[in-house]
Biopython code that builds the backbone (N, CA, C, O; Angstrom):
import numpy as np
from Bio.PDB.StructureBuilder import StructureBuilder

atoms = [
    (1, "UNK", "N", (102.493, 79.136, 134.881)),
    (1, "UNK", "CA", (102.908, 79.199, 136.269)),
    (1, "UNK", "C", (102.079, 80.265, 136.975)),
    (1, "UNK", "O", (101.623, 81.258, 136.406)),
    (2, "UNK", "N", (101.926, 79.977, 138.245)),
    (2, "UNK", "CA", (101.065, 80.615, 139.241)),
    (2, "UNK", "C", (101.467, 81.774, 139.655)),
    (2, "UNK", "O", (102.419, 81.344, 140.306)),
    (3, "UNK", "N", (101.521, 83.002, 139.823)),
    (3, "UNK", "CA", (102.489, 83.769, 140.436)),
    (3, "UNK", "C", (101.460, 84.979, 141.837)),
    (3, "UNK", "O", (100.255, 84.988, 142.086)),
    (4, "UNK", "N", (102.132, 85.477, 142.198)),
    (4, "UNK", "CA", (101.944, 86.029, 143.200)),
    (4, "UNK", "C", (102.479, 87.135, 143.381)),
    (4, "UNK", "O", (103.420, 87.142, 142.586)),
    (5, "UNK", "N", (102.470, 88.670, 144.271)),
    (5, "UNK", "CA", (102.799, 90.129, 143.987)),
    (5, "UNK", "C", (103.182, 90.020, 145.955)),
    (5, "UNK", "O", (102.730, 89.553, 147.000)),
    (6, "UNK", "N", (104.054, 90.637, 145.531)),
    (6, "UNK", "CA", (104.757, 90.833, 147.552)),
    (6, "UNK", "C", (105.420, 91.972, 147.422)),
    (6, "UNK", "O", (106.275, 92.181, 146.563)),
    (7, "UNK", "N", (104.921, 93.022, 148.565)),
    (7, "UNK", "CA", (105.919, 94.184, 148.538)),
    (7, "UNK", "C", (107.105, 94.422, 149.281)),
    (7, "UNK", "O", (107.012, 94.494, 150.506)),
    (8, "UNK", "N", (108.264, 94.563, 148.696)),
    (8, "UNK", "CA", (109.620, 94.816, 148.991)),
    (8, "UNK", "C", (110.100, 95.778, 149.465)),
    (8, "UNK", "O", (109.558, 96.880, 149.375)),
    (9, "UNK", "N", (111.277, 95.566, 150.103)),
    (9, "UNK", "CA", (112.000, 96.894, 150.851)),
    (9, "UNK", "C", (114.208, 96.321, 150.589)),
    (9, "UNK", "O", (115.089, 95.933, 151.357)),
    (10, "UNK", "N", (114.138, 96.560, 149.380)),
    (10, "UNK", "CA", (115.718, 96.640, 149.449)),
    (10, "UNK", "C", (116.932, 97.777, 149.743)),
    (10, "UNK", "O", (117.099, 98.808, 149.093)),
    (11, "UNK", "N", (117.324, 97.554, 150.303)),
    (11, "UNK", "CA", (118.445, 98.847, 150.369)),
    (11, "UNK", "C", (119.859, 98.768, 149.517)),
    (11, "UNK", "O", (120.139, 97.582, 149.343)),
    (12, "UNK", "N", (121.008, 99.802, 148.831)),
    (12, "UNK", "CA", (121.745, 98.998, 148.811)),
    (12, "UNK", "C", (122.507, 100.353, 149.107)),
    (12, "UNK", "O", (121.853, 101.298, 149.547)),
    (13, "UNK", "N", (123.324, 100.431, 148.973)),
    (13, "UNK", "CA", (125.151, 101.502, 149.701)),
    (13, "UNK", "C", (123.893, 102.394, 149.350)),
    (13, "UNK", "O", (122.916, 102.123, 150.048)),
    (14, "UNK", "N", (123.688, 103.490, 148.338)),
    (14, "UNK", "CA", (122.984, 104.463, 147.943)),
    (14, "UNK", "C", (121.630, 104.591, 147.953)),
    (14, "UNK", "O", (121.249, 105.670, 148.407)),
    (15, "UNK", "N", (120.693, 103.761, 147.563)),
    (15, "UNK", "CA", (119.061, 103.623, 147.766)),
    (15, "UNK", "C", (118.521, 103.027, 148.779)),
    (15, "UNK", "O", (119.217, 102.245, 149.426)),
    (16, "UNK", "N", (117.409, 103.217, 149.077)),
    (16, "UNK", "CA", (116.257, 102.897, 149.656)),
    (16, "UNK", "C", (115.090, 102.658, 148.288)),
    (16, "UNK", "O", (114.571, 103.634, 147.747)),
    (17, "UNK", "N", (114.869, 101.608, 147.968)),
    (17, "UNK", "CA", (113.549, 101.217, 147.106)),
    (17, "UNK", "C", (112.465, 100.124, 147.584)),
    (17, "UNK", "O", (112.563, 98.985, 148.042)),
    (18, "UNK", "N", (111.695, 100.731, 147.362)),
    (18, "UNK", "CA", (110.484, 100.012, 148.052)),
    (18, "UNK", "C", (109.594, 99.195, 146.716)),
    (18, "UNK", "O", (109.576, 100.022, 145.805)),
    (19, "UNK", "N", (109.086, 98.303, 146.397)),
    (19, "UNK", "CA", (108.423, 97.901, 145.119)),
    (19, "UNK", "C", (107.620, 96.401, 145.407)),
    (19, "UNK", "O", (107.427, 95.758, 146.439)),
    (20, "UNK", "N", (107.260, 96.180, 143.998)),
    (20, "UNK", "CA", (106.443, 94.832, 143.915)),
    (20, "UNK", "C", (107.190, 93.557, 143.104)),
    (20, "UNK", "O", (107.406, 93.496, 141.893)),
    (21, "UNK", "N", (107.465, 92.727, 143.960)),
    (21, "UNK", "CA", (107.979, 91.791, 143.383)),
    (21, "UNK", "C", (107.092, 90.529, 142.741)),
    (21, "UNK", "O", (106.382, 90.137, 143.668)),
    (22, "UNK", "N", (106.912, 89.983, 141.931)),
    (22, "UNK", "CA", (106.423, 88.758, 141.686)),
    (22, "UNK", "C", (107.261, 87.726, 141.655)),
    (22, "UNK", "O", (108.322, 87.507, 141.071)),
    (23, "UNK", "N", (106.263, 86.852, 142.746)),
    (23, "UNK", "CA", (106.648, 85.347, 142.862)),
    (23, "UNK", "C", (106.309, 84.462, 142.579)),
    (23, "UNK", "O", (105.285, 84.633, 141.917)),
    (24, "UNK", "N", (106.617, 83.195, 142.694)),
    (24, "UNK", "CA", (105.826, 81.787, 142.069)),
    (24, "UNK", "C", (105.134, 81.669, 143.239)),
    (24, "UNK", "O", (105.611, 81.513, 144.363)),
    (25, "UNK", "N", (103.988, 81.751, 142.923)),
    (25, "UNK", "CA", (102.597, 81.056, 144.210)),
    (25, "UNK", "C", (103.346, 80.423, 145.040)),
    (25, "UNK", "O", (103.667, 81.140, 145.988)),
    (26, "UNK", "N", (103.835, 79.187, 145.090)),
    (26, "UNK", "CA", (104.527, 78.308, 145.879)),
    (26, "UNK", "C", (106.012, 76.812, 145.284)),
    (26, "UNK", "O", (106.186, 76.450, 144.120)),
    (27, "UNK", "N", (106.521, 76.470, 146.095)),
    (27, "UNK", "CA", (107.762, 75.987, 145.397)),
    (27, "UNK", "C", (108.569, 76.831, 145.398)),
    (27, "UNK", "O", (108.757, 77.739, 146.207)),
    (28, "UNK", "N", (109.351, 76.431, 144.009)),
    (28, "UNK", "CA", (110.843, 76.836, 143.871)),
    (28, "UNK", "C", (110.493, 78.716, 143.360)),
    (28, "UNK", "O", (109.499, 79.089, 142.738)),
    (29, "UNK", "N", (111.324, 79.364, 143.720)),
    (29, "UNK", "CA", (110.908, 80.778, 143.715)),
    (29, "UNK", "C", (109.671, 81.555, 144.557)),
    (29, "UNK", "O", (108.926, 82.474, 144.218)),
    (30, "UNK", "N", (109.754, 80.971, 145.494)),
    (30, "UNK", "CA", (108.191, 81.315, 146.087)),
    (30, "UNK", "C", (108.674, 82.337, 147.195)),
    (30, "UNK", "O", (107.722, 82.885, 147.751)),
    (31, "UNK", "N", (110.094, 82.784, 147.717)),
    (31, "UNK", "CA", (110.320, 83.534, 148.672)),
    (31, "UNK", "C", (111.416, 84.670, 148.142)),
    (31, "UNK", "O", (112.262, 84.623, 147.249)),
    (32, "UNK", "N", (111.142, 85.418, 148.818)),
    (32, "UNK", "CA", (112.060, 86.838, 148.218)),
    (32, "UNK", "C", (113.748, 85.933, 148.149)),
    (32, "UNK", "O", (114.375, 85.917, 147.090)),
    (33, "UNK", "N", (114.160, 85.411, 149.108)),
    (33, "UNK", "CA", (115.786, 84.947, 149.199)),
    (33, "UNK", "C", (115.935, 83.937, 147.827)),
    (33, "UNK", "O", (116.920, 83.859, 147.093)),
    (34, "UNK", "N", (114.794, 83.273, 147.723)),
    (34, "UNK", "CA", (114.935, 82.532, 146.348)),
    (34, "UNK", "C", (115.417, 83.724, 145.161)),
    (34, "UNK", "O", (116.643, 83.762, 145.057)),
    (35, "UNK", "N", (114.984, 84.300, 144.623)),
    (35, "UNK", "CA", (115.078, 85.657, 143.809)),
    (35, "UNK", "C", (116.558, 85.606, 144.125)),
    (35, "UNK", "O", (117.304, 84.832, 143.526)),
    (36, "UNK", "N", (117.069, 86.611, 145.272)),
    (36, "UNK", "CA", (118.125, 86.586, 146.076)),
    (36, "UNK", "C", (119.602, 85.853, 145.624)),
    (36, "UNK", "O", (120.772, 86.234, 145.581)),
    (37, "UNK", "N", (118.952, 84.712, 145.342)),
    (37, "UNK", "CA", (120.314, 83.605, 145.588)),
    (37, "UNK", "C", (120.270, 83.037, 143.794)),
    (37, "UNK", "O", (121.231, 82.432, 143.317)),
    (38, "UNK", "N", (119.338, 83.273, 143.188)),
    (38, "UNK", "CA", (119.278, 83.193, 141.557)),
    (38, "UNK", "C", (120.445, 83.571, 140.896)),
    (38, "UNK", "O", (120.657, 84.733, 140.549)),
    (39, "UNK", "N", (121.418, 82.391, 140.656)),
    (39, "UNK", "CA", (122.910, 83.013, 139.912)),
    (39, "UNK", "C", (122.508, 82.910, 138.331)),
    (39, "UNK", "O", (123.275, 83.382, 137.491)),
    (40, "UNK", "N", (121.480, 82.380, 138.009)),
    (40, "UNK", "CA", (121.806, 82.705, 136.515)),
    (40, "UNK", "C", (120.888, 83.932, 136.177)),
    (40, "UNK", "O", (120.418, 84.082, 135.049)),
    (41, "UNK", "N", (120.635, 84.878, 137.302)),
    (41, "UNK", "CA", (119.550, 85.863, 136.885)),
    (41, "UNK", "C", (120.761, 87.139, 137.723)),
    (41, "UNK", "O", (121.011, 87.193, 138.927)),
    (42, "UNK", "N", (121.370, 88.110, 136.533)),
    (42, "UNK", "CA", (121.829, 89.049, 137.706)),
    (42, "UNK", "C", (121.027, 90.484, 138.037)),
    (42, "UNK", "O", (121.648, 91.452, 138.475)),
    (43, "UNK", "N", (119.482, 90.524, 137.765)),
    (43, "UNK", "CA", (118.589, 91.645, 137.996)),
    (43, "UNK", "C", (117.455, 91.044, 139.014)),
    (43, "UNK", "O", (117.217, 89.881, 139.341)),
    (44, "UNK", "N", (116.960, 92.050, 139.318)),
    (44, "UNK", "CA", (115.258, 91.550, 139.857)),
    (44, "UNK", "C", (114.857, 92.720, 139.483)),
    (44, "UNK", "O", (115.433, 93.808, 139.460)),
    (45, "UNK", "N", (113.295, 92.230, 139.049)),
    (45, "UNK", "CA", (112.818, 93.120, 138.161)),
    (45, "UNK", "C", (111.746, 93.758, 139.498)),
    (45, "UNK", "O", (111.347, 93.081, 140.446)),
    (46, "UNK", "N", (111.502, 94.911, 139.304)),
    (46, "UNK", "CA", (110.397, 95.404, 140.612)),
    (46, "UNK", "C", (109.401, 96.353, 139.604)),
    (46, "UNK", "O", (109.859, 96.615, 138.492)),
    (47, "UNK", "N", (107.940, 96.917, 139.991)),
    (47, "UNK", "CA", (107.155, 97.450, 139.790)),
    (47, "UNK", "C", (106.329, 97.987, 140.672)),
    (47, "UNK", "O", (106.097, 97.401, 141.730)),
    (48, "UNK", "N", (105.903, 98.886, 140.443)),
    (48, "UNK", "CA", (105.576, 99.906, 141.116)),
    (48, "UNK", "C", (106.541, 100.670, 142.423)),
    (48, "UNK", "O", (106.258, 100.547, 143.615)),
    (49, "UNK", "N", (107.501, 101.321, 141.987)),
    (49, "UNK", "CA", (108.962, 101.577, 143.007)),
    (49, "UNK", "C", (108.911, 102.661, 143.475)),
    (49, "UNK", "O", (107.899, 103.308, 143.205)),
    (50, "UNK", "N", (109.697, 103.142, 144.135)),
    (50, "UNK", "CA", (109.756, 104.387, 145.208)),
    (50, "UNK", "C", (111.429, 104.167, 145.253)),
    (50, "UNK", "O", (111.846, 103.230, 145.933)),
    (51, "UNK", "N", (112.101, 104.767, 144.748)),
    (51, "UNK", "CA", (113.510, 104.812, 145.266)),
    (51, "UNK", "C", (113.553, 106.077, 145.801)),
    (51, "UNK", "O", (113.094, 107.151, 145.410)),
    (52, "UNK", "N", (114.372, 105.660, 147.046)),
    (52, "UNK", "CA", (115.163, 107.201, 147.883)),
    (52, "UNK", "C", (116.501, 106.800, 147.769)),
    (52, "UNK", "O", (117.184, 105.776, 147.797)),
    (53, "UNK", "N", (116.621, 108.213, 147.607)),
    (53, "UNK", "CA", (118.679, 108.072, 148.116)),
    (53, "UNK", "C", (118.954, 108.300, 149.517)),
    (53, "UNK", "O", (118.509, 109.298, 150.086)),
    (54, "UNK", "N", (119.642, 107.458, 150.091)),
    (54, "UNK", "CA", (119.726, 107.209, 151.607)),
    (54, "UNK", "C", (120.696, 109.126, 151.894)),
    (54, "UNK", "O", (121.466, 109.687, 151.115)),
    (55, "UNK", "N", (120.398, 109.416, 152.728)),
    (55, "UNK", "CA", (120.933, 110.036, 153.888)),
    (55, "UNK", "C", (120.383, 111.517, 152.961)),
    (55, "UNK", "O", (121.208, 112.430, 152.936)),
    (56, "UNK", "N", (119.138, 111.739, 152.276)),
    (56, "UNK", "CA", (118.792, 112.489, 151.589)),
    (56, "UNK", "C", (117.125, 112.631, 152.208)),
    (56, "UNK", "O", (116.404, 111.679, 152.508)),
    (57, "UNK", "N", (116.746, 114.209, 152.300)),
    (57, "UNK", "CA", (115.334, 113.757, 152.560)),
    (57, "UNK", "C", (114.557, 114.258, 151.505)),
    (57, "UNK", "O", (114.983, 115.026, 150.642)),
    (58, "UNK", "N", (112.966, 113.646, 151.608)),
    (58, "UNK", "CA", (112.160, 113.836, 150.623)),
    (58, "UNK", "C", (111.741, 112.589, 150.224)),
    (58, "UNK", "O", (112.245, 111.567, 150.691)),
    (59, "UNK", "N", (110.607, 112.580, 149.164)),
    (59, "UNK", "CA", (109.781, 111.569, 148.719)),
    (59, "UNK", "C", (110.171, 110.480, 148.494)),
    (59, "UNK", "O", (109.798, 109.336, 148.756)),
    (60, "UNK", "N", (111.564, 111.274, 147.588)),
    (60, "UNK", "CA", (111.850, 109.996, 146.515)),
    (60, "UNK", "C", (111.111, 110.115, 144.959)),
    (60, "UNK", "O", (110.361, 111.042, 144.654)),
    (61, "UNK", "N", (111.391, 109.252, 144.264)),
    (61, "UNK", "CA", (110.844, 109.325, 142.879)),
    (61, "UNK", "C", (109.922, 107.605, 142.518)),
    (61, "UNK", "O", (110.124, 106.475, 142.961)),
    (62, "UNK", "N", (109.033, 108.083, 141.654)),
    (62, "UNK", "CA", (108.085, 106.588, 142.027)),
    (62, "UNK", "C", (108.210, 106.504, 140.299)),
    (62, "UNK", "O", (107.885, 107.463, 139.599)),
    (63, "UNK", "N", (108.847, 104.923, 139.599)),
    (63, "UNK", "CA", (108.832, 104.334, 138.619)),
    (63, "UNK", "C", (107.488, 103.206, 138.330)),
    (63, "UNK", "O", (106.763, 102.768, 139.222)),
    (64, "UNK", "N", (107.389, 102.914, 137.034)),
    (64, "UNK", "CA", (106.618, 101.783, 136.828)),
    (64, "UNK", "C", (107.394, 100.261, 136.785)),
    (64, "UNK", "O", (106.883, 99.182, 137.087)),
    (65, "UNK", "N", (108.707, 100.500, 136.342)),
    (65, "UNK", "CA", (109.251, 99.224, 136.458)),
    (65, "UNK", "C", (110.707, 99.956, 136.622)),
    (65, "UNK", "O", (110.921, 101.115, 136.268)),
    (66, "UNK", "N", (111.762, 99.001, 137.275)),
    (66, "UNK", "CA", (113.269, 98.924, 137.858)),
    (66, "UNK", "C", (113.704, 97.559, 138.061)),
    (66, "UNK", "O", (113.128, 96.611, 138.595)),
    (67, "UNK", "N", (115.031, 97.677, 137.433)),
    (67, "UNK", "CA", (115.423, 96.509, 137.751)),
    (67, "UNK", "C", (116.557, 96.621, 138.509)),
    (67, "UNK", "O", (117.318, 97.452, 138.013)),
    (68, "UNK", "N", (117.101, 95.975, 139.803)),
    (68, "UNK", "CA", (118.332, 96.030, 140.837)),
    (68, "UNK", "C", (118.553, 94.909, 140.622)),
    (68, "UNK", "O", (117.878, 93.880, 140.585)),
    (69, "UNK", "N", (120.426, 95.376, 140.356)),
    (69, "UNK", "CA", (121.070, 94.054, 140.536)),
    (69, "UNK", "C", (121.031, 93.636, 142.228)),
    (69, "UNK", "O", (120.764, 94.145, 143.317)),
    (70, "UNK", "N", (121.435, 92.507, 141.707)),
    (70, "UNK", "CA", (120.888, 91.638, 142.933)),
    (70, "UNK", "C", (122.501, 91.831, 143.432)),
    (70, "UNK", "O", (122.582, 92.359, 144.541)),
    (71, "UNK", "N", (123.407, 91.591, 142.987)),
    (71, "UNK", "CA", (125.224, 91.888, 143.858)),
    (71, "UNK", "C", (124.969, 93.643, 144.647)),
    (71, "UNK", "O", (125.728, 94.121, 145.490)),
    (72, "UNK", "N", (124.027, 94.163, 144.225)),
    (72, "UNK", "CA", (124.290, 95.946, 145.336)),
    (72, "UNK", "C", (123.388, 95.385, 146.059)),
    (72, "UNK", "O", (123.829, 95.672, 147.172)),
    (73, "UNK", "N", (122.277, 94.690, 146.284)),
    (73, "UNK", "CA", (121.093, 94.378, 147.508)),
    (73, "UNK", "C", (121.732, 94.243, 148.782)),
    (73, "UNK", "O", (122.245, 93.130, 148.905)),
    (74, "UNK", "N", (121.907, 95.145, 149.970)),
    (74, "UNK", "CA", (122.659, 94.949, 151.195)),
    (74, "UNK", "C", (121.767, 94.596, 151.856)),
    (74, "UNK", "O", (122.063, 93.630, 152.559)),
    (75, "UNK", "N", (120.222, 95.139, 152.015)),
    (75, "UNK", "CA", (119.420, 94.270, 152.837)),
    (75, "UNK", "C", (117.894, 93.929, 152.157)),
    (75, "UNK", "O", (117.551, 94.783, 151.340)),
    (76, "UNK", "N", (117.107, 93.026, 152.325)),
    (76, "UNK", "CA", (115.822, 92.853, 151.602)),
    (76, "UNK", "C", (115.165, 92.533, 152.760)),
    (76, "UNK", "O", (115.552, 92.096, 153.844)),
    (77, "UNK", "N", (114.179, 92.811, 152.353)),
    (77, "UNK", "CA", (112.972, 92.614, 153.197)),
    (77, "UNK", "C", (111.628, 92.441, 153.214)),
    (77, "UNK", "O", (111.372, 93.644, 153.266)),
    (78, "UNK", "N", (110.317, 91.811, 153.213)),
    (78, "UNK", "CA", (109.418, 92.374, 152.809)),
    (78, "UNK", "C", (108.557, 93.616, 153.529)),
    (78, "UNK", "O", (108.192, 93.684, 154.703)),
    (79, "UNK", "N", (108.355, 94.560, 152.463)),
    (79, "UNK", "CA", (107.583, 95.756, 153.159)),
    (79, "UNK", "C", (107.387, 95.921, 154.552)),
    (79, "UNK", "O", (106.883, 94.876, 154.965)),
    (80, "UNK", "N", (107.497, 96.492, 155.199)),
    (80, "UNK", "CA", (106.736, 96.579, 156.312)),
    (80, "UNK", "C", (105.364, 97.531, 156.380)),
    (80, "UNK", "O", (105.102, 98.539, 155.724)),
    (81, "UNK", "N", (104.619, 96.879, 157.367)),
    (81, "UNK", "CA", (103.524, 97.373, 157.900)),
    (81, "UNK", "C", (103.052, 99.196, 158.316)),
    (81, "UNK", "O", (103.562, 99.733, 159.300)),
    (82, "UNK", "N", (102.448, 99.651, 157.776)),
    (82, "UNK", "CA", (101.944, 100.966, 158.544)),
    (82, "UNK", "C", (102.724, 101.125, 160.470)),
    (82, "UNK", "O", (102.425, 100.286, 161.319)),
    (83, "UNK", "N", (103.482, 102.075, 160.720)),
    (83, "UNK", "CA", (104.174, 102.028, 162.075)),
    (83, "UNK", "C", (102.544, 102.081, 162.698)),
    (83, "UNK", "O", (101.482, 102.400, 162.163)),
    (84, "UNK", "N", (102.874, 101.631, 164.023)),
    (84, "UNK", "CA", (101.952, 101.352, 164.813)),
    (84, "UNK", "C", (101.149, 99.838, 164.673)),
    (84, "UNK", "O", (100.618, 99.475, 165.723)),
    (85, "UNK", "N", (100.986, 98.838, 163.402)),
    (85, "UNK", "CA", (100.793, 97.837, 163.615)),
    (85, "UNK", "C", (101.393, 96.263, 164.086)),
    (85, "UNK", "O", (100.880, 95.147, 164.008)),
    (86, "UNK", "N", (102.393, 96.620, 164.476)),
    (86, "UNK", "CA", (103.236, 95.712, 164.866)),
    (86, "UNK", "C", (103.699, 95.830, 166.723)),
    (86, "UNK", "O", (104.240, 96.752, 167.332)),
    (87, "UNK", "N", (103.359, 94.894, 167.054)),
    (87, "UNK", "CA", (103.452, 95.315, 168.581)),
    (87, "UNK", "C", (104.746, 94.563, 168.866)),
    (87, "UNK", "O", (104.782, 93.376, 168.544)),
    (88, "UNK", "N", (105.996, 95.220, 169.533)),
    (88, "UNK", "CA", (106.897, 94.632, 170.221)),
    (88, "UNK", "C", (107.263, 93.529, 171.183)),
    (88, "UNK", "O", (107.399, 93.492, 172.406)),
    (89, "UNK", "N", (107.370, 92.692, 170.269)),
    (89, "UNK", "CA", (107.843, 91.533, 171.521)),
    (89, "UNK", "C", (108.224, 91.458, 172.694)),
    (89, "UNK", "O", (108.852, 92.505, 172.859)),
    (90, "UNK", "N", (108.253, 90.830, 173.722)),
    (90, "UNK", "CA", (108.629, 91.130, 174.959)),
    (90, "UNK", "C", (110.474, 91.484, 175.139)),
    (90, "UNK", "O", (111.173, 92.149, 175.904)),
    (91, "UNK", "N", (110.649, 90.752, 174.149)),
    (91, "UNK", "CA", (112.638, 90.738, 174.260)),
    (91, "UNK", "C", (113.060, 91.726, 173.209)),
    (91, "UNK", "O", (114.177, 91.670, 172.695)),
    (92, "UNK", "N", (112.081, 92.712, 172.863)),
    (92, "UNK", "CA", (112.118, 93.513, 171.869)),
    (92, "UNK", "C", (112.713, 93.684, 170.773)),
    (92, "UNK", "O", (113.325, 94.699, 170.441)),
    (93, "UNK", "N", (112.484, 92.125, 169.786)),
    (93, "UNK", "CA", (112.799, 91.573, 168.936)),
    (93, "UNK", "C", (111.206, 91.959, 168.224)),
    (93, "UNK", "O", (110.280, 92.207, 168.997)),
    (94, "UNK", "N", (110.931, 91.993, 166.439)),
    (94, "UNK", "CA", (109.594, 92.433, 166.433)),
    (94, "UNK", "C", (108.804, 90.432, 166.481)),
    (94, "UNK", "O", (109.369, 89.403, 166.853)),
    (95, "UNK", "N", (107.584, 90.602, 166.018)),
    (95, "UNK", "CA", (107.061, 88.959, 166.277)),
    (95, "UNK", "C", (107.486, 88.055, 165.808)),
    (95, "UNK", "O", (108.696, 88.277, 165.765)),
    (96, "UNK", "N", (107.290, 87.082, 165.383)),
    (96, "UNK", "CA", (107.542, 86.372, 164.251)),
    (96, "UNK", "C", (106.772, 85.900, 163.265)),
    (96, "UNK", "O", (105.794, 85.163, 163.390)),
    (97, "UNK", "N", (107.393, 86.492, 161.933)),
    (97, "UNK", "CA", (106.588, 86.014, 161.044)),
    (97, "UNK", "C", (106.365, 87.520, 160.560)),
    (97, "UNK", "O", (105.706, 87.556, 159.521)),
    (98, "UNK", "N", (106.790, 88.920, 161.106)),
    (98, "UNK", "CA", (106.820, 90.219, 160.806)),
    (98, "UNK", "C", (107.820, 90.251, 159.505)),
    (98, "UNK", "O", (107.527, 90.961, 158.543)),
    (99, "UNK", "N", (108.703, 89.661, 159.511)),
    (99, "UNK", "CA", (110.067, 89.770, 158.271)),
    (99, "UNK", "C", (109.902, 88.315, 157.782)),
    (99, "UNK", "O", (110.635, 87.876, 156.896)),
]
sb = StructureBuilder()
sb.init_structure("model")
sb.init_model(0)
sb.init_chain("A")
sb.init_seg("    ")
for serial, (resi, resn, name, xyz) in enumerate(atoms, 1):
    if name == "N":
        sb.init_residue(resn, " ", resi, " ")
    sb.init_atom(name, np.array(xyz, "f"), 0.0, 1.0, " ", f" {name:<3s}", serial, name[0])
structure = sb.get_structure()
C-alpha cells in the first residue's frame, strides 16, 4: 500500500500535539477523519510530535513516536501554515481548502 505523511494538529482536554500522520495515498484511509472514525483501531499512531499542555507556556516536549487515543481527540486538524500565509477571507472565515 501507498502511503503518504500529513502534518497534524490534535488537541484534547489537556494537550496540544502537533505530529506526522501517515496515510493511504488515496481511497479508504486517505483523510485524517478516516483515522478519526476507525472503530476497530482505538490509537493513532503520530511521529515526529511536539506535545504542549494547554494553558501552560513553553516549548513543549518533542517525541519520535506517540500514540493518542482517538476517544480524548476534541479537535484535529491538519497543521497549519506559518502565521502570515493565509490571507482572510472576505467573511472572515479562513479560504477554503486551508483545513
Amino acid at each position: 500500500m501507498q502511503t503518504r505523511q500529513e502534518r497534524v494538529y490534535f488537541e484534547t482536554a489537556r494537550h496540544r500535539i502537533a505530529g506526522t500522520l501517515t496515510l493511504a495515498r488515496d481511497g479508504y484511509r486517505s483523510r485524517v477523519s478516516d483515522v478519526l472514525n476507525a472503530t476497530e483501531r482505538d490509537f493513532i499512531s503520530l511521529t515526529d510530535v511536539t506535545v504542549e499542555l494547554v494553558g501552560h507556556e513553553g516549548p513543549g516536549t518533542h517525541h519520535d513516536f506517540l500514540a493518542v487515543s482517538r476517544h480524548h481527540v476534541v479537535i484535529a486538524i491538519p497543521e497549519l501554515p506559518e502565521q502570515g500565509e493565509l490571507e482572510p477571507a472576505a467573511n472572515g472565515l479562513p479560504p477554503a481548502g486551508a483545513f
